[in-house]
C-alpha positions in Angstrom: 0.0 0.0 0.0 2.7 2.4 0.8 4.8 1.8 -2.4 1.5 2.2 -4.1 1.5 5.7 -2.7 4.7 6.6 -3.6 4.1 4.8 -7.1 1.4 7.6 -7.2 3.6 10.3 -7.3 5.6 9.6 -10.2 2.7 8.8 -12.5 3.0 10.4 -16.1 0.3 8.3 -18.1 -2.5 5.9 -18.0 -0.7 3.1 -18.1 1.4 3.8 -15.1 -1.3 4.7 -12.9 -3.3 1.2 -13.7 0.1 -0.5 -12.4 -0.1 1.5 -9.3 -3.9 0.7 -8.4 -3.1 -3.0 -9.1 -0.3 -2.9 -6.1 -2.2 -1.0 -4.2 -5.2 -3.8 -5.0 -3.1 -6.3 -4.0 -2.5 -4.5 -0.8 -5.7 -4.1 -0.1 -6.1 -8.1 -0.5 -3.1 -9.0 1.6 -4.1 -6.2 4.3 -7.6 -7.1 4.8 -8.4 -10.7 5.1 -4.6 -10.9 8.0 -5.7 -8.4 10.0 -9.2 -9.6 10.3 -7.6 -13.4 11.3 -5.1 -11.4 13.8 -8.1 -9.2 15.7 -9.7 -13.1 15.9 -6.5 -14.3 17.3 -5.6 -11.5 19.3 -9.2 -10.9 21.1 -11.0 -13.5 23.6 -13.6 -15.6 21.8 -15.4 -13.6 24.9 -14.9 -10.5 23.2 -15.2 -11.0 19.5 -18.0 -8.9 18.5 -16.8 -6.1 20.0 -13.0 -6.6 19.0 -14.9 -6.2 15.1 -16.9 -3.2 16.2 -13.9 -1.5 17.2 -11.8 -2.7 14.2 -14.3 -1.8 11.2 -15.3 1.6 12.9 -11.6 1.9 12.7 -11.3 1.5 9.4 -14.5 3.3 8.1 -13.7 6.3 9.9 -10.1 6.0 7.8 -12.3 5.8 4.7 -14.3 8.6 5.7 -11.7 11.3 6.8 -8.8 10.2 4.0 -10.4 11.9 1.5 -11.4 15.0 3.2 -7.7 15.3 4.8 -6.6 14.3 1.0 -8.9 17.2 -0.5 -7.6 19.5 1.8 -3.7 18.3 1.5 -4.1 18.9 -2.6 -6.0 22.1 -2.3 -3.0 23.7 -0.3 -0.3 21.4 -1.7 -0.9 19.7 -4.7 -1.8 16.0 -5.1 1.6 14.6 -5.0 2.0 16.0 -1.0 -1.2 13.9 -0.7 0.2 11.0 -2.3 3.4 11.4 0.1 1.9 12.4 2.9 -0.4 8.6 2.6 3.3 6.7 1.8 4.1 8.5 5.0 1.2 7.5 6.9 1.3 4.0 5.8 5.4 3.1 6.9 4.2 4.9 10.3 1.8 2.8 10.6 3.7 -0.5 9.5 6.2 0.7 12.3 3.3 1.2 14.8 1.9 -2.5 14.0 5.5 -4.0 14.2 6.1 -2.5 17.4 2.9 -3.7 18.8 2.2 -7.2 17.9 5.4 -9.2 19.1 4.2 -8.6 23.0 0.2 -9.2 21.5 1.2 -12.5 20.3 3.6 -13.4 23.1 -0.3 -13.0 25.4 -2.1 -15.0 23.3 0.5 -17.6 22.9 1.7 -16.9 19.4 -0.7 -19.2 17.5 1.2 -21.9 18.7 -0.3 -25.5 18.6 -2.1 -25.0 15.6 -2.5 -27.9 12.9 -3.2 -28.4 9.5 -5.0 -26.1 7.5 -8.5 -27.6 6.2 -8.5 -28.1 2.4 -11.2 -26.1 0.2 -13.3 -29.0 -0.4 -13.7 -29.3 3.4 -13.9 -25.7 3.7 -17.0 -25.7 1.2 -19.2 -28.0 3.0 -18.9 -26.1 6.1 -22.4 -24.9 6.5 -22.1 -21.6 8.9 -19.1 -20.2 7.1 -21.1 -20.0 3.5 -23.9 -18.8 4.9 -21.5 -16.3 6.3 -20.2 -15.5 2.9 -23.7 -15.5 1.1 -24.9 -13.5 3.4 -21.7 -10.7 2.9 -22.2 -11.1 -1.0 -25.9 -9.9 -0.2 -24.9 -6.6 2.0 -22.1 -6.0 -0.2 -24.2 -6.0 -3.5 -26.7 -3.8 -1.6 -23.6 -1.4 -0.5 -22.6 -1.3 -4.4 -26.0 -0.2 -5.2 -25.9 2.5 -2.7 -22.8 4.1 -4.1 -23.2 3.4 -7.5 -26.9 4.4 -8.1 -28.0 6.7 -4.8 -26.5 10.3 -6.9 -28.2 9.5 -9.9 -31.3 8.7 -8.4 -31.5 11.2 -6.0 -30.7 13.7 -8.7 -33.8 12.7 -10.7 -35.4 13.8 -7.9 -34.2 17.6 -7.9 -31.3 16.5 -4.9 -28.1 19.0 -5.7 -24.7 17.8 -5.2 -24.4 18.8 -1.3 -28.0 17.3 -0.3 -26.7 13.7 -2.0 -23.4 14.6 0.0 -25.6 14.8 3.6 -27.0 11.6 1.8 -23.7 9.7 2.2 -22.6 11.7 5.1 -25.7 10.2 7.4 -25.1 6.1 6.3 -21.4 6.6 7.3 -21.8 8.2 10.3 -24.3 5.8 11.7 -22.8 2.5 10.1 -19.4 3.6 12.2 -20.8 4.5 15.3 -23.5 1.8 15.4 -20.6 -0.7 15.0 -19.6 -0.2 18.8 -22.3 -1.2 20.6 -23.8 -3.2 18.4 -20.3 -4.8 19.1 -21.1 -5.0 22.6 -24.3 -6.6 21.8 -23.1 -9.4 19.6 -21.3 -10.8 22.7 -24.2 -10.8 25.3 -27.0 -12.1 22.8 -27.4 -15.8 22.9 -27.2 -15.9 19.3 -25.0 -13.9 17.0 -26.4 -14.9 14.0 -29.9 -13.5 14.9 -28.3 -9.9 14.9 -27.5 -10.9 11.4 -30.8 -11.5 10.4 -32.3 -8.5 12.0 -29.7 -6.5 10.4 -30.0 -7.3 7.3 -33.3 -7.5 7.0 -33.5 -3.6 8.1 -30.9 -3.3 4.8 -33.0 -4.6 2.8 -36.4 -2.6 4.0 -33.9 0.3 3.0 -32.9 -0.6 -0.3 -37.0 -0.8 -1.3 -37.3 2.3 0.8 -34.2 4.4 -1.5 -36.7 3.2 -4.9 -39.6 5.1 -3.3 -37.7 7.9 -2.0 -38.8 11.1 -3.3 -37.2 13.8 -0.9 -34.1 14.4 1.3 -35.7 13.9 4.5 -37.0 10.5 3.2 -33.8 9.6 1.6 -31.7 10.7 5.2 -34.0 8.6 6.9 -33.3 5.5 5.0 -29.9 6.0 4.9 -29.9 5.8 8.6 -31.8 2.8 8.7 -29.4 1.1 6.4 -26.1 2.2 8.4 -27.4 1.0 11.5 -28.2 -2.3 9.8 -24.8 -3.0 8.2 -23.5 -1.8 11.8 -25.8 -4.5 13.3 -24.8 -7.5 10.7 -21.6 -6.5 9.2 -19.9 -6.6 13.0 -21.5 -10.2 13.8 -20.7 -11.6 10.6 -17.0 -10.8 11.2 -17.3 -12.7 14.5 -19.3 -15.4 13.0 -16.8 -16.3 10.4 -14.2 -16.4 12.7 -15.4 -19.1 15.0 -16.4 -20.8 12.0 -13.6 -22.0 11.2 -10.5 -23.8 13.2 -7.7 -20.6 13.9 -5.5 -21.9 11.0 -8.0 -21.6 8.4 -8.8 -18.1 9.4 -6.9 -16.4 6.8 -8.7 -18.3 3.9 -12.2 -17.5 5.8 -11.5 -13.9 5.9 -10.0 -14.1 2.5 -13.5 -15.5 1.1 -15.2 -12.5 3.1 -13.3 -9.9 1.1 -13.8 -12.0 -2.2 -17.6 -11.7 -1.3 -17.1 -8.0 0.0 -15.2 -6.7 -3.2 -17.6 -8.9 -5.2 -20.8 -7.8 -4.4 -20.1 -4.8 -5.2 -18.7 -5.3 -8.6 -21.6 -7.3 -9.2 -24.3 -4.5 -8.2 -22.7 -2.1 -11.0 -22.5 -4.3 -13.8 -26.0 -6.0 -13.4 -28.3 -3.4 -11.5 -27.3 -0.6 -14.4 -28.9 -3.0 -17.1 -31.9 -3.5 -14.7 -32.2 0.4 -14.3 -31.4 0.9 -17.8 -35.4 -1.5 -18.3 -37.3 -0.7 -15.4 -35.9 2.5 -13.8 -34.2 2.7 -10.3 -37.3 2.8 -8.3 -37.5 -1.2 -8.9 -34.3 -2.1 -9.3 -33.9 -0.8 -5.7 -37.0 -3.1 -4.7 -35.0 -5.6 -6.4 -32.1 -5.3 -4.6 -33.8 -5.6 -1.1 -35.5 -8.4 -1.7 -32.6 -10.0 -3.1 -31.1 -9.4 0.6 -34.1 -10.8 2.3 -34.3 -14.1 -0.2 -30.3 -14.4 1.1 -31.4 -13.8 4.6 -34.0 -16.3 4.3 -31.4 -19.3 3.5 -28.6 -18.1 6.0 -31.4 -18.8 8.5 -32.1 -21.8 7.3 -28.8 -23.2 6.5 -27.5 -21.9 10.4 -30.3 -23.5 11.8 -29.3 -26.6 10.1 -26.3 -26.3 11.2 -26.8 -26.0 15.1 -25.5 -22.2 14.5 -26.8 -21.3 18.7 -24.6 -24.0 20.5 -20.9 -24.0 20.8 -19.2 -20.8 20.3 -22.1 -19.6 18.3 -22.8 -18.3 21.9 -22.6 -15.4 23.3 -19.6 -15.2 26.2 -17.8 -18.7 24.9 -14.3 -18.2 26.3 -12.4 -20.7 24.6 -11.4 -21.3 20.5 -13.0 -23.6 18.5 
């Protein structure tokens, strides 16, 4: 990520700047999937939920104020101080993590007694953790549709550029401050899977509620609804995957949860345009909800067939899986 940024500076053409966004994809992939196995390794199966509360409202609030300390950086100093000012950022950061993690492990006993890692066939007939990944497909396809098709639609409506920022601004705020309690919560409910299903299906009622949406108020609202409910599922899911799974298949579990993250998305833009293109964005949005609710429908199912509220599916279970 950091020699990404410093790639960044020295960028002349097109060609250059697609090899720079491929390391910094590559980053990205290496970053996200090992630091979502170390907060599992690192935090009591006690505390799990919450350890992901505080780790992805970490890393939305990143995503929310890097651009507007990036705006501000190239308005007074041009884009290659923001570019590296990030490098910057990054190798501090790197430096920070380095620091921090030998005595982290050294606590938790370094990983040590681990065994094989499980193959992918065995991997794939593990019933919780594809639910878990369906499930994250679902959120993340409606998340693509949110940022893909939200300005557009909202500007049919008469919405200028600020009101569709207020827009965003609302669903961030409350998907990274929801993500603490609701952190909280996930480790004193019996259940974590049922905050997934609540969660999601409030997502979903606000994907069919963005189609019907006519004015600001009615599009804040819904954005609300939706942050809180990626707060409420997004933060169990994390936790859910991870006990899903033996500790040294975590890195391929959380690797499959990006896949299905990143994937989602991509998936929203390429086939929701062509639906919007035919029926117009009010129904495409209906589509899009109950596509999460159909895909919250079988990860009840399949979790219930799969014993998902014994074991360290419950809430307070001290030891690993």
């Amino acid at each position: 990520l950091g020699g990404a940024a410093f790639l960044l500076i020295f960028c002349q053409s097109f060609g250059w700047l697609v090899a720079a966004y491929m390391l910094f994809g590559l980053g990205t992939a290496a970053f996200g999937p090992t630091m979502m196995s170390l907060v599992a390794h690192i935090a009591p199966m006690s505390h799990l939920s919450r350890a992901y509360g505080w780790y992805t409202t970490a890393l939305f609030c990143g995503m929310s104020l890097g651009p507007a300390a990036g705006g501000l950086v190239a308005g007074w100093a041009g884009y290659r101080a923001v570019f590296a000012g990030a490098g910057c950022l990054l190798l501090a950061d790197l430096w920070l993590l380095a620091a921090r993690m030998p005595a982290a492990e050294k606590e938790t006993g370094g990983g040590g007694g681990r065994g094989r890692p499980a193959s992918l066939r065995t991997l794939l007939r593990n019933r919780p953790l594809i639910s878990c990944w369906m499930v994250t497909f679902g959120g993340a396809f409606g998340l693509g549709m949110f940022t893909s098709f939200i300005p557009l639609h909202a500007e049919n409506q008469g919405l200028d550029v600020g009101r569709i920022g207020l827009i965003f601004f609302a669903q961030g705020l409350c998907n990274a401050l929801s993500r603490i309690p609701f952190g909280h919560l996930g480790d004193r409910v019996a259940d974590r899977s049922r905050l997934v299903v609540i969660g999601m299906i409030a997502f979903g009622a606000a994907m069919g509620g963005f189609g019907l949406s006519r004015s600001l108020s009615a599009f804040v609202f819904f954005a609300l609804i939706m942050g809180a409910g990626m707060g409420m599922a997004f933060t169990a899911i994390g936790a859910l995957v991870a006990v899903s799974v033996q500790p040294q298949d975590r890195g391929v579990a959380m690797g499959g949860y990006n896949t299905c993250i990143y994937g989602g998305m991509m998936a929203s833009a390429a086939v929701m345009g062509l639906i919007i293109e035919v029926r117009g964005h009010t129904a495409a949005f209906i589509i899009a909800g109950g596509l999460q609710w159909m895909l919250i429908g079988l990860f009840y199912l399949l979790m219930r067939g799969a014993g998902g509220n014994k074991g360290p599916w419950r809430a307070g279970a001290g030891s690993e899986p």
